[in-house]
N, C-alpha and C positions, 0 to 999 in steps of 0.2 A: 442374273442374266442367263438367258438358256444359251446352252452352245454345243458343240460336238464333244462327248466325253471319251477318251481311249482310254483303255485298261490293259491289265495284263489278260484279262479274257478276251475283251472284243478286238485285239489290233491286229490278229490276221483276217477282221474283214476290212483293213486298210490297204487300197491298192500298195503293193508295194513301188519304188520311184529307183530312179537312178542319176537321184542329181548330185549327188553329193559320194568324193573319194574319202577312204579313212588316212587321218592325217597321216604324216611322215617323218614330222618336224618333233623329237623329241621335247617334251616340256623341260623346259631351264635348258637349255641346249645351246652354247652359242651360237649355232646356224639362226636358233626359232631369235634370239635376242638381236641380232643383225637385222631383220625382219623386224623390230619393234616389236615381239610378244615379249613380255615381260609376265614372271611367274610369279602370282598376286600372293602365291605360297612362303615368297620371300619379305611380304609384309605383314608379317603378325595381328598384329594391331585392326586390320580388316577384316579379321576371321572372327563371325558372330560365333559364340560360343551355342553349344547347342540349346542349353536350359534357357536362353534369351529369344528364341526363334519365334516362339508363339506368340509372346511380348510384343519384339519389335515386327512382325507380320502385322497382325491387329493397330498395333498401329498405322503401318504402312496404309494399311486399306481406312481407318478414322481420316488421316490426312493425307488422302489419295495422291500418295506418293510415288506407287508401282510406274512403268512406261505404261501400262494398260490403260490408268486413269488418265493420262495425259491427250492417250490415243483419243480414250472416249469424249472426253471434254471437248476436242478438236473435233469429231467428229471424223475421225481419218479415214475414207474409205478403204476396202482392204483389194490387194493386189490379187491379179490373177496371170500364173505362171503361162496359163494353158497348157500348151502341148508342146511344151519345152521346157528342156531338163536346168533349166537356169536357176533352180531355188539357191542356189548358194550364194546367187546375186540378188536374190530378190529378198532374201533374209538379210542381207548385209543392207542392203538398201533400206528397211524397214528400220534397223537399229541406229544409222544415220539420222533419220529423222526423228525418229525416239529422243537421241539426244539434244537435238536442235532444237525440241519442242522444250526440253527439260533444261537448257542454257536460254527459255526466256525468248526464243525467236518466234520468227512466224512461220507458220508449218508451210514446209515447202516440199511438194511430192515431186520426189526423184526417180528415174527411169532406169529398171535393174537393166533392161536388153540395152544398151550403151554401157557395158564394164563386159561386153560380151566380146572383144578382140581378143580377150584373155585367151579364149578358145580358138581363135579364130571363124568367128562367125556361127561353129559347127554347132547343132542341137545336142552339147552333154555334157557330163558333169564336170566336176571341177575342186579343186583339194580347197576348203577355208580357209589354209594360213595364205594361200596362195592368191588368194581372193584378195585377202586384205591388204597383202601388199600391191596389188593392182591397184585396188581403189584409192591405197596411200601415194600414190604417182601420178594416177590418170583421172580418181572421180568419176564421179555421175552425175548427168545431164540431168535437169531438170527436166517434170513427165511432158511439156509443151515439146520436146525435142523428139519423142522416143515412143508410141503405146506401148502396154503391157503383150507381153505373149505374143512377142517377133523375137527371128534373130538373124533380121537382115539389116545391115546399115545404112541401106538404097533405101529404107520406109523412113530414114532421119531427115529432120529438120536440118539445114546446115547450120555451121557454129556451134554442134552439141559439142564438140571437143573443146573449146574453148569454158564453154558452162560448167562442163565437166569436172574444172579445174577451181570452179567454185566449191566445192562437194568431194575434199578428201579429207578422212578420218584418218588420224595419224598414227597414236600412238594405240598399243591394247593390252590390257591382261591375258594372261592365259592359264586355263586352267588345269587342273594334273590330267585329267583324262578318265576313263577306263576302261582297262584293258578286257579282251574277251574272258577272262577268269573273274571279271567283277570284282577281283582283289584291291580296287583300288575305289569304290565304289561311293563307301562315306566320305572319306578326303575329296572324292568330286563335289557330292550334295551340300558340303561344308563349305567349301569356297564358290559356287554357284550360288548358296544362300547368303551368303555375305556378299559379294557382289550384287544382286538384286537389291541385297535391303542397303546399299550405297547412298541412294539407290540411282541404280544402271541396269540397261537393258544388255540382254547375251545374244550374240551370234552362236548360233547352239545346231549339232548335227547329232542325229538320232538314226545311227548304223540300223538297227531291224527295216528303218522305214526306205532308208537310202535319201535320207531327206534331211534338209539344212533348213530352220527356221529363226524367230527370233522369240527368245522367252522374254514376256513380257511383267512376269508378276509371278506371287504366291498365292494360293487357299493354306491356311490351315486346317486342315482336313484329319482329323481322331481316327478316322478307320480307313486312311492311307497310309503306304511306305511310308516311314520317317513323318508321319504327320503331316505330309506336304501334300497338296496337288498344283501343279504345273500350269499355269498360264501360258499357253503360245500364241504366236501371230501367225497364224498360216500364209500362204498365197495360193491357195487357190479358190478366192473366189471366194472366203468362208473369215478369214480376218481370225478373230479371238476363239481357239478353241483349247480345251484341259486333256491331262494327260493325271494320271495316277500310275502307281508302281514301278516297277522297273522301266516302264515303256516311256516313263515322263523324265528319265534322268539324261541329262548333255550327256553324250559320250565324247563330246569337246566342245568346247565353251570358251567362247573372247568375251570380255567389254571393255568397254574404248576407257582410256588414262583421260586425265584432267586435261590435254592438250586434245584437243580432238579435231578440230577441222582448219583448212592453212586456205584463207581466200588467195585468189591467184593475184 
């Protein structure tokens, strides 16, 4: 499938964004664990070892396992932020329905400008763990309530807050991070690929870009970083695009636990 590739060459002709804050919430931190992140790091047993990566990839992609494949089978169209800095909503929204597709439901497109009080109304960015727990209280409107690329709540449908309350994602992983010295950098790629090959879709922010999307899948890729290249779901307007080297790794990364959505 053709799609928009980043590199560690070409990503500074990517406009840069500023939707997305770098977290604050320590990984394994009781603050982050009050909040529902739980550090996937503390479950062994999840972490694909590395010599198994290519293995259970290849697979993944035989038995079109990734949230990519789910997307594409459903034919999901893809979101457009516009000219508002709401990616950290629109990517959290995206991995919502990733999982709803992959628990067997009927895809149901939710409306990221309705998780937008979190701001108050304002066009900007916004921290992810802070994201999540909005959405684990208040939900997302289904897209009948809400269009894409608003962020006025006079353009809603009434009763989205009640909707809302259909569409909250509860519990989530969290992943180590990494820091600007990239000291922490395999230990991220390690538990980001095991959570994928769960498999589960990430809530994922990529600091160079200023931008919060949702990873959707792997390439096994020979003459990538770590053999990998990067599936993402953008929103703007462009849905499935790849990322290679450094420029394709989470610099923080959720995916939602076994309990995931509480109907009202």
């Amino acid at each position: 499938m053709s799609c928009k590739l980043i590199t560690d060459r070409n990503y500074r002709d990517v406009p840069r964004e500023c939707g997305v804050l770098p977290r604050y919430l320590q990984y394994g931190s009781p603050e982050a664990e009050l909040q529902k992140l739980y550090p996937v790091g503390d479950v062994p047993d999840k972490l694909v070892p590395q010599d198994e990566w290519k293995e259970r990839i290849l697979e993944a992609h035989a038995k079109r396992m990734f949230p990519i494949h789910y997307f594409e089978a459903n034919n999901v169209p893809a979101k457009n932020q516009g000219g508002t800095n709401y990616c950290w909503s629109y990517s959290l929204a995206s991995t919502v329905e990733a999982v709803n597709l992959m628990q067997g439901q009927p895809y149901r497109r939710l409306a990221p400008a309705t998780l937008g009080h979190l701001v108050n109304w304002k066009n900007q960015g916004y921290w992810l763990s802070e994201a999540l727990t909005g959405a684990r209280k208040f939900g997302f409107a289904s897209s009948e309530f809400a269009p894409d690329g608003v962020t006025n709540d006079r353009l809603f449908k009434p009763g989205w807050e009640g909707d809302a309350l259909e569409n909250r994602p509860l519990e989530w992983f969290d992943t180590i991070g990494v820091d600007n010295r990239r000291q922490d950098e395999f230990e991220q790629v390690r538990q980001c690929v095991s959570l994928l090959l769960t498999p589960s879709p990430l809530e994922a922010a990529l600091y160079w870009w200023g931008h919060a999307l949702m990873v959707a899948g792997l390439i096994w890729d020979e003459t990538a970083l770590y053999n990998l290249r990067w599936i993402y779901w953008n929103s703007h307007n462009d849905g499935r695009i790849e990322l290679t080297g450094q420029r394709g790794i989470p610099d923080e990364a959720y995916a939602p636990r076994s309990v995931t959505f509480s109907p009202n």
